[in-house]
C-alpha beads as a LAMMPS data file, in Angstrom:
LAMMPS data file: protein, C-alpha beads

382 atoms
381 bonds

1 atom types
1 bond types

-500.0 500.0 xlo xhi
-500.0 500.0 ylo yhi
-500.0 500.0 zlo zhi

Masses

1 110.0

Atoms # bond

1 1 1 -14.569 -30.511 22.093
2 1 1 -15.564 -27.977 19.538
3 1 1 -12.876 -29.582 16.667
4 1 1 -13.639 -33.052 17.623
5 1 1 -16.367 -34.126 15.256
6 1 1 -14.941 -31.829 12.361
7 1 1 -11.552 -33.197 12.307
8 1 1 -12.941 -36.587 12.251
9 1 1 -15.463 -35.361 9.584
10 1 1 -12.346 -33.491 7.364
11 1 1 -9.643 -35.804 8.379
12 1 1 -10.012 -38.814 5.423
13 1 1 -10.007 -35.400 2.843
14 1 1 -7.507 -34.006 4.146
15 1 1 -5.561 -36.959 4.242
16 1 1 -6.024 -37.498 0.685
17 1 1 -4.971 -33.839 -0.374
18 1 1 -1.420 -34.571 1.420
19 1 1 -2.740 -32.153 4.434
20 1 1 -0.537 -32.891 7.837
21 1 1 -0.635 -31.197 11.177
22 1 1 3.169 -30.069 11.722
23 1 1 3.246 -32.729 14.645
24 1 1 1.524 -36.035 14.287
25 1 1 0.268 -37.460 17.497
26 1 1 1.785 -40.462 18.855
27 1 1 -2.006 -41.791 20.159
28 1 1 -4.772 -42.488 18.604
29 1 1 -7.856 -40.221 17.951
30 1 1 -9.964 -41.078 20.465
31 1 1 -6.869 -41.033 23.222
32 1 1 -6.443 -37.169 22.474
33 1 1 -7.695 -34.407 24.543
34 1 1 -9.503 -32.004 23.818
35 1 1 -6.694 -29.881 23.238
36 1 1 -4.835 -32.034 21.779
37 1 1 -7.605 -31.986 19.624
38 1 1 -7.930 -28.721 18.832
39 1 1 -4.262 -28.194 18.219
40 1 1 -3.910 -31.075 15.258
41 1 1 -7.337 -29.250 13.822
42 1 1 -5.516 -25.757 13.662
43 1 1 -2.424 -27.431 12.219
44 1 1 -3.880 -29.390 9.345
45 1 1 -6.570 -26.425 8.750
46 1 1 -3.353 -23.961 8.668
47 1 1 -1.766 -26.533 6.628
48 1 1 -4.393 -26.720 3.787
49 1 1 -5.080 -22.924 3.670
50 1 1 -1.380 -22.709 3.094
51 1 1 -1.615 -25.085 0.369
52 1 1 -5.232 -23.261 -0.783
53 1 1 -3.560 -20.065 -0.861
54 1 1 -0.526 -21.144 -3.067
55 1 1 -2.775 -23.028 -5.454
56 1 1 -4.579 -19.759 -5.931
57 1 1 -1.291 -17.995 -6.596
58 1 1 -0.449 -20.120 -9.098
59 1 1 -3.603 -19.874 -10.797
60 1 1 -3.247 -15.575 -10.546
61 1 1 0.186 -15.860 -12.295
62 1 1 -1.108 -17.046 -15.378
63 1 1 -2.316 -13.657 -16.246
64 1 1 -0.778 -11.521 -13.496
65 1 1 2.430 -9.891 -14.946
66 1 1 4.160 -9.279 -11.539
67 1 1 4.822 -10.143 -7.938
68 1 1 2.794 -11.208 -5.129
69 1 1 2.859 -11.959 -1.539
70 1 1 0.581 -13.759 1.105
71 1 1 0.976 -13.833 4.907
72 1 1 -0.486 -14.412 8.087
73 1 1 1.432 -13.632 11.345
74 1 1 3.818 -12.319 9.553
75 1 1 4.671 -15.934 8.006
76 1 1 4.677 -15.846 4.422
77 1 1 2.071 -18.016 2.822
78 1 1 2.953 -17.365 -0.351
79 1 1 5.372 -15.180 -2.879
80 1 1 4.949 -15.511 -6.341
81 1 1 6.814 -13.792 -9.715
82 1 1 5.201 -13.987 -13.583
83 1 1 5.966 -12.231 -16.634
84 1 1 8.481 -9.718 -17.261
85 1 1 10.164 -6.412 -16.492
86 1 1 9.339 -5.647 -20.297
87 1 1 6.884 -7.430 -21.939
88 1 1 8.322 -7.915 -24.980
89 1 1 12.070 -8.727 -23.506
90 1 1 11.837 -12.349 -22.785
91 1 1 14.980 -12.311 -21.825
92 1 1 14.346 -9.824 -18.262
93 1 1 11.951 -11.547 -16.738
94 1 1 10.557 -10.070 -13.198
95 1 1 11.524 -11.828 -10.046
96 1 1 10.511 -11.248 -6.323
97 1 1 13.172 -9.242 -5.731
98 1 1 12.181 -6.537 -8.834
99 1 1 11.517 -2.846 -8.420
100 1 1 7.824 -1.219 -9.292
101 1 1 6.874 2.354 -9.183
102 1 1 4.314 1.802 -6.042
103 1 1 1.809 4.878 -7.553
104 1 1 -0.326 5.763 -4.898
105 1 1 0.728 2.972 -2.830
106 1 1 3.669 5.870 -1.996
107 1 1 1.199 7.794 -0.123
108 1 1 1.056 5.977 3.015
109 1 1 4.756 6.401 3.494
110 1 1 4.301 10.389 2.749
111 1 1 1.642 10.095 5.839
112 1 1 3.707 7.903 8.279
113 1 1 6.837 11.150 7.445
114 1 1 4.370 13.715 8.338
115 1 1 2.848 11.923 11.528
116 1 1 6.179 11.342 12.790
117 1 1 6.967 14.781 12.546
118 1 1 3.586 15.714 14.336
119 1 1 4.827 13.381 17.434
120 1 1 8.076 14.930 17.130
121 1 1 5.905 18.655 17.843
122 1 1 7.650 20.096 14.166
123 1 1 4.030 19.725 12.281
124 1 1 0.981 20.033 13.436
125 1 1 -2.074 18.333 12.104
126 1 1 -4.077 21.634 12.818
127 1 1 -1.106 24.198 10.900
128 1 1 -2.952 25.773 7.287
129 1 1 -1.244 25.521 4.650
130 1 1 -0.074 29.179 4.505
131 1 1 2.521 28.624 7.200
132 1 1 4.494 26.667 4.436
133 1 1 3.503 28.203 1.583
134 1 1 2.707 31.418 1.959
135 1 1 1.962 32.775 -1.707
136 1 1 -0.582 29.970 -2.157
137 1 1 -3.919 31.355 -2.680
138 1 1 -6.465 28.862 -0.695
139 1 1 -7.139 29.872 3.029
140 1 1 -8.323 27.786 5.294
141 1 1 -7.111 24.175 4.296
142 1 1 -4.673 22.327 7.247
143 1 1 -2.245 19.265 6.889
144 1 1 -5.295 17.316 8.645
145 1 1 -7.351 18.415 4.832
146 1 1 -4.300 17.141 3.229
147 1 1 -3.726 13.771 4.724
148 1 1 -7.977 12.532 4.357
149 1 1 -8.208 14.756 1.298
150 1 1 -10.546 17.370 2.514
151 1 1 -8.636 19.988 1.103
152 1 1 -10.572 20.914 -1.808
153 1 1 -7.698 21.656 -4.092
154 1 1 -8.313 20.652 -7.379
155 1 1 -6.134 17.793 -9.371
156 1 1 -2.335 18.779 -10.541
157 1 1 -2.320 15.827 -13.179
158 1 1 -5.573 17.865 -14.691
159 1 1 -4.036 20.733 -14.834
160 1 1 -2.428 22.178 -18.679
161 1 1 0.068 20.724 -20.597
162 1 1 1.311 23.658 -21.812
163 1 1 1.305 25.222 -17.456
164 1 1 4.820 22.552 -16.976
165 1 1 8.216 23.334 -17.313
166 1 1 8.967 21.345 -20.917
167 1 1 11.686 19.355 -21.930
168 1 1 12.551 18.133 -17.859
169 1 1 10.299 16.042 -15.081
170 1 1 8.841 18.440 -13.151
171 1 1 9.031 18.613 -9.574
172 1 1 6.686 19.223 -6.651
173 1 1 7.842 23.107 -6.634
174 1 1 6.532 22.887 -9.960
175 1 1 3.187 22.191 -8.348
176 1 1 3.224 25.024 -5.774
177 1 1 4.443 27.374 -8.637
178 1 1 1.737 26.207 -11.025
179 1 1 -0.893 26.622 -8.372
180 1 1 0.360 30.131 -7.322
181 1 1 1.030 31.240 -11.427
182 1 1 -2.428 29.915 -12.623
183 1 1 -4.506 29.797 -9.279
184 1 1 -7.079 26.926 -10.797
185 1 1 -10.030 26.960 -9.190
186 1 1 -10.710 24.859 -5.548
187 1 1 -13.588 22.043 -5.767
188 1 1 -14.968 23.285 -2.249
189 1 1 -14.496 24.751 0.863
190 1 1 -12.000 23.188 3.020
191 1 1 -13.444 20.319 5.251
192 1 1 -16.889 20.060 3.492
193 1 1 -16.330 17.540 0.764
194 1 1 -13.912 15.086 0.385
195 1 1 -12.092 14.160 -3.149
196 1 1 -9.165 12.041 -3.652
197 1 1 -6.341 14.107 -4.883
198 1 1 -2.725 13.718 -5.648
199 1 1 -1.961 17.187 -5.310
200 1 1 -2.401 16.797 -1.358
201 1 1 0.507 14.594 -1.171
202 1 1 2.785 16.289 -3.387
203 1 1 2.163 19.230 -1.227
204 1 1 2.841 17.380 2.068
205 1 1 5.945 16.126 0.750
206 1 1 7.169 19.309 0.860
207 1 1 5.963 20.590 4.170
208 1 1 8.157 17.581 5.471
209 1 1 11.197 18.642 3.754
210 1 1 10.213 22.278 5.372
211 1 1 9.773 21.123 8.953
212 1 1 12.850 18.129 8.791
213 1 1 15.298 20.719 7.260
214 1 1 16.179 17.352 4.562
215 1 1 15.562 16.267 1.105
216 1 1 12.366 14.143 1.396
217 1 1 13.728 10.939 0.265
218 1 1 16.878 11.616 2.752
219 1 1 14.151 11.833 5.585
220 1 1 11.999 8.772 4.441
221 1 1 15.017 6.793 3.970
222 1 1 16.489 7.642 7.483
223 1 1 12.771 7.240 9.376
224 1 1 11.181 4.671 7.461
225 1 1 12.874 2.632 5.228
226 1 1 16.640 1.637 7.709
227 1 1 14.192 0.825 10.532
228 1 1 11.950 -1.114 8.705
229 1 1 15.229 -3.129 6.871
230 1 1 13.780 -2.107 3.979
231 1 1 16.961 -2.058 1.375
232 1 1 15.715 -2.059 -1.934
233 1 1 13.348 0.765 -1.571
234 1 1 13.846 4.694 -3.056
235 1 1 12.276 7.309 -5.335
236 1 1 11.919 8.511 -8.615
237 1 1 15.045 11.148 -8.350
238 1 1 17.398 8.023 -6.954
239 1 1 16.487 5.549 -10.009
240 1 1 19.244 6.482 -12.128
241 1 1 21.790 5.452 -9.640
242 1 1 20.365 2.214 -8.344
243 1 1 22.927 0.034 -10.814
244 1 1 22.412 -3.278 -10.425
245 1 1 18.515 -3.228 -9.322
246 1 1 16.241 -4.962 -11.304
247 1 1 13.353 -2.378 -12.485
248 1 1 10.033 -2.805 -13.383
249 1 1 8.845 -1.128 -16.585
250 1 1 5.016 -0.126 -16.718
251 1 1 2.663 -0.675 -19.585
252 1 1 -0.878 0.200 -20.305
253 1 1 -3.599 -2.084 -21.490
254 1 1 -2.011 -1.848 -25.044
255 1 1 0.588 -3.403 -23.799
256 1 1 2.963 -0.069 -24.787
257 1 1 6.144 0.749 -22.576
258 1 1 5.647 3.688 -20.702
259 1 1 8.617 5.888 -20.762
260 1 1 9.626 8.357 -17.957
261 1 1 8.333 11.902 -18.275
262 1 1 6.865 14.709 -17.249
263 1 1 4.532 14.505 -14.253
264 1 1 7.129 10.996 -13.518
265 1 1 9.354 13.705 -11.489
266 1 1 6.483 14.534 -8.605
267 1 1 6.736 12.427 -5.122
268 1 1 4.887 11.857 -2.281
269 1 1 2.263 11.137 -3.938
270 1 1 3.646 8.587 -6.196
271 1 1 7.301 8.044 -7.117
272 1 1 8.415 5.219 -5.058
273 1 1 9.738 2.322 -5.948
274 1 1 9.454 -1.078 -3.908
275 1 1 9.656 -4.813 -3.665
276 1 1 7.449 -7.282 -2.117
277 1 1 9.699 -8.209 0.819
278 1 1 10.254 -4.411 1.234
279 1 1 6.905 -3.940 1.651
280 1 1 6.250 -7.140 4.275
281 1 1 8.889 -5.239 6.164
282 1 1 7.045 -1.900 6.396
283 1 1 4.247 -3.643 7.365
284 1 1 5.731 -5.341 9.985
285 1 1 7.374 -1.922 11.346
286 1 1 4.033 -0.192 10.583
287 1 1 1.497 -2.822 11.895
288 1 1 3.298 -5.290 14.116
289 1 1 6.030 -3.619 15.815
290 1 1 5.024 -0.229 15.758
291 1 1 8.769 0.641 14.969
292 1 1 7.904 3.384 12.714
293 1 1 5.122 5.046 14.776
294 1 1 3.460 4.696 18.210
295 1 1 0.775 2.454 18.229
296 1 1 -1.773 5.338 19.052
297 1 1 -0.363 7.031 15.784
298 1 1 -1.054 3.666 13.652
299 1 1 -4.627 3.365 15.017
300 1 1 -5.485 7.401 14.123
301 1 1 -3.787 6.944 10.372
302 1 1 -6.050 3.372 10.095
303 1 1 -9.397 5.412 11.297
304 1 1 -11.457 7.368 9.318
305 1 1 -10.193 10.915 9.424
306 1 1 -12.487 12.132 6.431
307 1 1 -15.441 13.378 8.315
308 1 1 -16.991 16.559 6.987
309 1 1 -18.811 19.378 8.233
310 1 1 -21.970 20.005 8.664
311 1 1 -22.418 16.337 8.786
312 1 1 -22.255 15.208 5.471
313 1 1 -21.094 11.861 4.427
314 1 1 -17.851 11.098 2.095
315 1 1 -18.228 8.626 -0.644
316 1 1 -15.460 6.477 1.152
317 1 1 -13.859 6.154 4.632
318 1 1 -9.874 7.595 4.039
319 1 1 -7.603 8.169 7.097
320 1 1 -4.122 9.613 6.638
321 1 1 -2.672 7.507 4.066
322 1 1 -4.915 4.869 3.933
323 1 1 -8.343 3.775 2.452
324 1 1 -10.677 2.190 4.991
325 1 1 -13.135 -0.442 4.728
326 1 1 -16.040 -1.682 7.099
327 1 1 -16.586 -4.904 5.199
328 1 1 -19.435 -7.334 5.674
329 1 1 -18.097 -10.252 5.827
330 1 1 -14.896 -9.601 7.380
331 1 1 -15.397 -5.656 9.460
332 1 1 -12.169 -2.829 9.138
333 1 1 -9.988 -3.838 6.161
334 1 1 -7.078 -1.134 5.420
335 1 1 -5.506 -0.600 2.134
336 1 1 -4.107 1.089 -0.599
337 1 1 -3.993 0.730 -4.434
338 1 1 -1.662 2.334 -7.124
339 1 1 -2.540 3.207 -10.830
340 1 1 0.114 5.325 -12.987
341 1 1 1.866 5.004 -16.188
342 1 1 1.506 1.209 -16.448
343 1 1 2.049 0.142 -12.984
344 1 1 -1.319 -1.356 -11.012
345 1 1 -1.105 -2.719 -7.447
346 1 1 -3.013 -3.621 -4.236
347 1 1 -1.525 -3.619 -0.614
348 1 1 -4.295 -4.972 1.632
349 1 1 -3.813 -5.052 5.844
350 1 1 -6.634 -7.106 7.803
351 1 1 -6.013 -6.479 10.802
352 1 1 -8.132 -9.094 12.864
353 1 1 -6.388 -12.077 11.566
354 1 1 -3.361 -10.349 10.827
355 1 1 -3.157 -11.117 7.378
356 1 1 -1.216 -9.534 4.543
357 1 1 -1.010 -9.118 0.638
358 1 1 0.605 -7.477 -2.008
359 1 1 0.155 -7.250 -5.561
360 1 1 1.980 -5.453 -7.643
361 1 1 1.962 -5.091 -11.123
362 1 1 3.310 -3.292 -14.433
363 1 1 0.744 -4.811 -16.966
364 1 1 -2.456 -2.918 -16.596
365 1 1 -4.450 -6.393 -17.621
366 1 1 -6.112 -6.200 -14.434
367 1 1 -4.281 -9.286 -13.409
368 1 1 -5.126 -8.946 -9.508
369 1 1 -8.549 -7.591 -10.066
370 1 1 -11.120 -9.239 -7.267
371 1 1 -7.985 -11.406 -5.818
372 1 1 -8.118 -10.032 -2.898
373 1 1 -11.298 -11.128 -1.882
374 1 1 -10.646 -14.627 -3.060
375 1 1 -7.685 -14.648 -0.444
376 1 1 -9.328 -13.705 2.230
377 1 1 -12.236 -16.182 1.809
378 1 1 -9.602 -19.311 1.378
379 1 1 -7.601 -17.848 4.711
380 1 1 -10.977 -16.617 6.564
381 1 1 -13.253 -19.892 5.788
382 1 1 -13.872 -22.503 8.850

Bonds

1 1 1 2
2 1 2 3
3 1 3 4
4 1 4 5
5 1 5 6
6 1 6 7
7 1 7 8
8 1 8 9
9 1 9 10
10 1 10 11
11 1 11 12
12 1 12 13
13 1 13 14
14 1 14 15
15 1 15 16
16 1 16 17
17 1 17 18
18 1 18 19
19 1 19 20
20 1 20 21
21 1 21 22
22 1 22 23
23 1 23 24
24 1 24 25
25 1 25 26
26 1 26 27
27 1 27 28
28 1 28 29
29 1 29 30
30 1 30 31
31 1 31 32
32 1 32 33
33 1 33 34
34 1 34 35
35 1 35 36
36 1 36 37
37 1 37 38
38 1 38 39
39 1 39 40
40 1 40 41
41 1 41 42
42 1 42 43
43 1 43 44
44 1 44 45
45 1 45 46
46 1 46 47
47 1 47 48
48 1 48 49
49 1 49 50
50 1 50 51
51 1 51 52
52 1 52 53
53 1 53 54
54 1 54 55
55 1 55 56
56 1 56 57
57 1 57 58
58 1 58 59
59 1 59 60
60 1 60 61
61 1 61 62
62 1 62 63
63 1 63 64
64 1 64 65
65 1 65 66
66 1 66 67
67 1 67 68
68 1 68 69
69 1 69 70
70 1 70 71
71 1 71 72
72 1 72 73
73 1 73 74
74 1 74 75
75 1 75 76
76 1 76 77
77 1 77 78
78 1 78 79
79 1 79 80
80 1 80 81
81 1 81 82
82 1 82 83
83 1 83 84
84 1 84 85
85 1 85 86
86 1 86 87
87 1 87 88
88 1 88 89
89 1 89 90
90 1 90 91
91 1 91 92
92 1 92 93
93 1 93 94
94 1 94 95
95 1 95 96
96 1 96 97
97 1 97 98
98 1 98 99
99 1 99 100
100 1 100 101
101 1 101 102
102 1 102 103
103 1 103 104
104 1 104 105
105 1 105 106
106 1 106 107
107 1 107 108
108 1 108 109
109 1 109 110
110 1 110 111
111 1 111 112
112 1 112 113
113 1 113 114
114 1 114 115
115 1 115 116
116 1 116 117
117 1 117 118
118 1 118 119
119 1 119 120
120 1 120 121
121 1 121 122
122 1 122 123
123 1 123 124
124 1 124 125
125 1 125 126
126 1 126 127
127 1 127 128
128 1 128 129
129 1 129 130
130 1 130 131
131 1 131 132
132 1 132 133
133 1 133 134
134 1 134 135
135 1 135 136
136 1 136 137
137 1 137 138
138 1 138 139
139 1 139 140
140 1 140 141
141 1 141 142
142 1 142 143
143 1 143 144
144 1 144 145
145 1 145 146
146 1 146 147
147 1 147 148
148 1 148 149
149 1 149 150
150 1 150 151
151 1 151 152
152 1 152 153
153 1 153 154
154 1 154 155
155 1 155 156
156 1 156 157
157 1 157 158
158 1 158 159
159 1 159 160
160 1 160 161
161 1 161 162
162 1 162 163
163 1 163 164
164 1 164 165
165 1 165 166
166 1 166 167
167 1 167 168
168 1 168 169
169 1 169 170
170 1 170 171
171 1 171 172
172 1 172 173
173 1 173 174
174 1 174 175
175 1 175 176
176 1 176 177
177 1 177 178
178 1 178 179
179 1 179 180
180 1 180 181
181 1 181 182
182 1 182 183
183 1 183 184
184 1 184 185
185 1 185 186
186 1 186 187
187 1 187 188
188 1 188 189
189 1 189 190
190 1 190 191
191 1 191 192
192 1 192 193
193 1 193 194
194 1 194 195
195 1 195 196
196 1 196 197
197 1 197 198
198 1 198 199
199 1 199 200
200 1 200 201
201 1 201 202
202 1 202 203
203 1 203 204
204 1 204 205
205 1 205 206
206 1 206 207
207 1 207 208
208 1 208 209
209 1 209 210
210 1 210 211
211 1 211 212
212 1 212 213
213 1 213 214
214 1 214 215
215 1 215 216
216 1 216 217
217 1 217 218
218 1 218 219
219 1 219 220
220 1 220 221
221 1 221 222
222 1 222 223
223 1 223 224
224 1 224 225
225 1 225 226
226 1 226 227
227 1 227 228
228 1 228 229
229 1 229 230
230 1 230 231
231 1 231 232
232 1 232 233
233 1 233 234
234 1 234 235
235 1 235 236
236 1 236 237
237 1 237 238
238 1 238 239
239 1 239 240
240 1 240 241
241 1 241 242
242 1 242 243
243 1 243 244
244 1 244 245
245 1 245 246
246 1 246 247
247 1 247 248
248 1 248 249
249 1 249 250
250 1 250 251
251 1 251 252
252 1 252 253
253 1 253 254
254 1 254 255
255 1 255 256
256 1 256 257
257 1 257 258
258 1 258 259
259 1 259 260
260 1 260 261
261 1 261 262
262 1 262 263
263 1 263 264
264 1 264 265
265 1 265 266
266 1 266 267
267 1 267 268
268 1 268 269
269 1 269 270
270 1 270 271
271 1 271 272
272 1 272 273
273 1 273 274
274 1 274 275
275 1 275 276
276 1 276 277
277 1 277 278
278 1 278 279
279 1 279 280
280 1 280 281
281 1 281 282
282 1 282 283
283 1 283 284
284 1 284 285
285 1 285 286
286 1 286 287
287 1 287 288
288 1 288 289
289 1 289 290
290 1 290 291
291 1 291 292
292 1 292 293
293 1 293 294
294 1 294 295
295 1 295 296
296 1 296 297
297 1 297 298
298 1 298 299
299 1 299 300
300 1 300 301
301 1 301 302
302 1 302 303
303 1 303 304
304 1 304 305
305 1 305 306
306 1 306 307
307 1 307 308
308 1 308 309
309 1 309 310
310 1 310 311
311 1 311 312
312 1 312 313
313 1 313 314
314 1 314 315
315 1 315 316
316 1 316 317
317 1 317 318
318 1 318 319
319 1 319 320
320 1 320 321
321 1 321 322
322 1 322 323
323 1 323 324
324 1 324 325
325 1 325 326
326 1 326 327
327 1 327 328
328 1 328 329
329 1 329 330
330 1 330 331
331 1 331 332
332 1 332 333
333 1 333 334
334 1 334 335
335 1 335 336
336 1 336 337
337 1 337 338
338 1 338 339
339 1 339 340
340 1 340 341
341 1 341 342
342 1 342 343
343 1 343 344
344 1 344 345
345 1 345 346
346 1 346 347
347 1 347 348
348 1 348 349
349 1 349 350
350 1 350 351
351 1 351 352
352 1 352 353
353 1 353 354
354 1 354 355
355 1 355 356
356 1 356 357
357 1 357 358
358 1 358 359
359 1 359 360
360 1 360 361
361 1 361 362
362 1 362 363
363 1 363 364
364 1 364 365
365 1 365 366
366 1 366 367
367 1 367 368
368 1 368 369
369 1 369 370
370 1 370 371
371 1 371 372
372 1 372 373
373 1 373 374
374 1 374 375
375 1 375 376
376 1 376 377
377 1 377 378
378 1 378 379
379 1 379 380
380 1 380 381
381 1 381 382
């Protein structure tokens, strides 16, 4: 009876904390199997993680301007909203149902477009980067360099003010143009480093408008986000006709509004916006259901793809669209954070005890900073 002796142990605590299995046995203690044992253990230790878990919400929200949400099995554990859409409008404040820019969060939709167009035989994982852009001057790189960030191309928010188009957001042609115009030297050789760099994404974006024949946010929209359900999701070049939505301002530390400009106009890499149910949606087409990809497809984008050659080792494990983690404590964690113009989040996957969480913020106060640790220790403890 492995529960036995615990549950009698834990059952006077969790008693007083107002912890109850779901169903309350009709027999004493010592009449119950050991089943029955077992299951009024899992039920009152579910029930006071639960309870952990919103505690700890609460206690986030007092300095966490933004949304949150916690689940397991794709029950929701918790869902929280603090603060407001701008900080010094008291009068908007941010609810669960509010709009962020998702920053790099965006780029594990940008993979999921690009891998279904590899099962669909219109991209290849293997084609260089020529076949879509022919003028651009690196040989040698593939969508595979793109997607783990092998590619070697160097950073487009480093590159020259005075390089963009003025007085409009640019655009990701602006990118390819830029690249081709100026031709800014490549970190390395394709495959034998690995950097983190936005300018891979804005590039794939592209090649899926290329090998779809639509607008990018026509093609994530029709693939991703109607068979997920998610509603309230779109990007940066839809925002000025969602009427209605409630949107999510972003501010730095200084606590400053950031206003749209410039770089603001680039997707793929960035530029979508998102809610927390949204995202429990895409994670439950993504992870559970496998309604946006084959299940084969989800395991390749959630395993290290970042390898280099000659043997080397990268400085973290990336796969396409994701960043990987062997933890300690817990083994393969998958996620993805965001950081741009004010907005700072954290979308975390655990696979082995299916357990989900979002954060997402547009206060850069570093209100979610370490949480997600602290969640998995409440929902992964005996």
């Amino acid at each position: 009876m492995k529960h036995t002796l615990l549950l009698l142990f834990l059952l006077p605590s969790l008693l007083i904390a107002q912890v109850y299995p779901q169903h309350k046995p009709d027999k004493n203690l010592n009449e119950l199997s050991t089943e029955e044992l077992n299951q009024l253990f899992d039920e009152a230790n579910l029930s006071y993680k639960t309870k952990a878990v919103q505690a700890h919400a609460d206690t986030m929200c007092k300095k966490l301007n933004g949304t949150l949400l916690i689940a397991q099995n794709d029950v929701v554990l918790a869902h929280k909203a603090a603060g407001y859409k701008v900080l010094d409008k008291k009068d908007q404040p941010l609810s669960e149902n509010t709009c962020f820019e998702l920053a790099s969060v965006s780029k594990e939709f940008t993979a999921a477009a690009v891998l279904l167009l590899v099962k669909e035989g219109k991209v290849a994982l293997n084609d260089y980067l020529g076949k879509y852009f022919p003028t651009l001057p690196y040989t040698g790189i593939t969508v595979h360099n793109l997607l783990c960030h092998t590619s070697g191309l160097p950073e487009y928010f480093n590159f020259k003010e005075s390089w963009w188009p003025q007085g409009r957001l640019t655009t990701n042609q602006d990118v390819v143009n830029v690249l081709v115009k100026y031709q800014p030297k490549r970190l390395f050789a394709p495959g034998t480093n690995y950097k983190y760099t936005n300018t891979n994404y804005a590039l794939l974006a592209l090649i899926v408008e290329q090998a779809s024949g639509k607008k990018f946010e026509d093609f994530i929209r029709e693939s991703i986000f109607e068979p997920a359900g998610m509603t309230s999701s779109f990007y940066i070049t839809e925002r000025a006709s969602k009427i209605g939505f409630s949107i999510a301002t972003g501010h730095k530390a200084d606590r400053i509004s950031q206003v749209i400009k410039g770089l603001d106009g680039t997707f793929g890499d960035k530029g979508m916006y998102s809610t927390i149910y949204d995202l429990l949606a895409w994670k439950k087409a993504y992870f559970t259901n496998y309604t946006i990809l084959p299940k084969e497809m989800v395991e390749m984008a959630t395993t290290a793809q970042n390898q280099l050659k000659g043997g080397g080792t990268p400085s973290e494990d990336y796969g396409y669209g994701w960043h990987l983690e062997e933890n300690p404590y817990y083994g393969h964690i998958v996620y993805h954070g965001g950081l741009w113009h004010g907005f700072n989040h954290v979308l975390l996957y655990y696979p082995e005890r299916d357990i989900f969480m979002v954060f997402l913020s547009n206060y850069c106060n570093r209100g979610h900073r370490g949480q997600t640790a602290n969640v998995l220790h409440i929902l992964c403890g005996a």
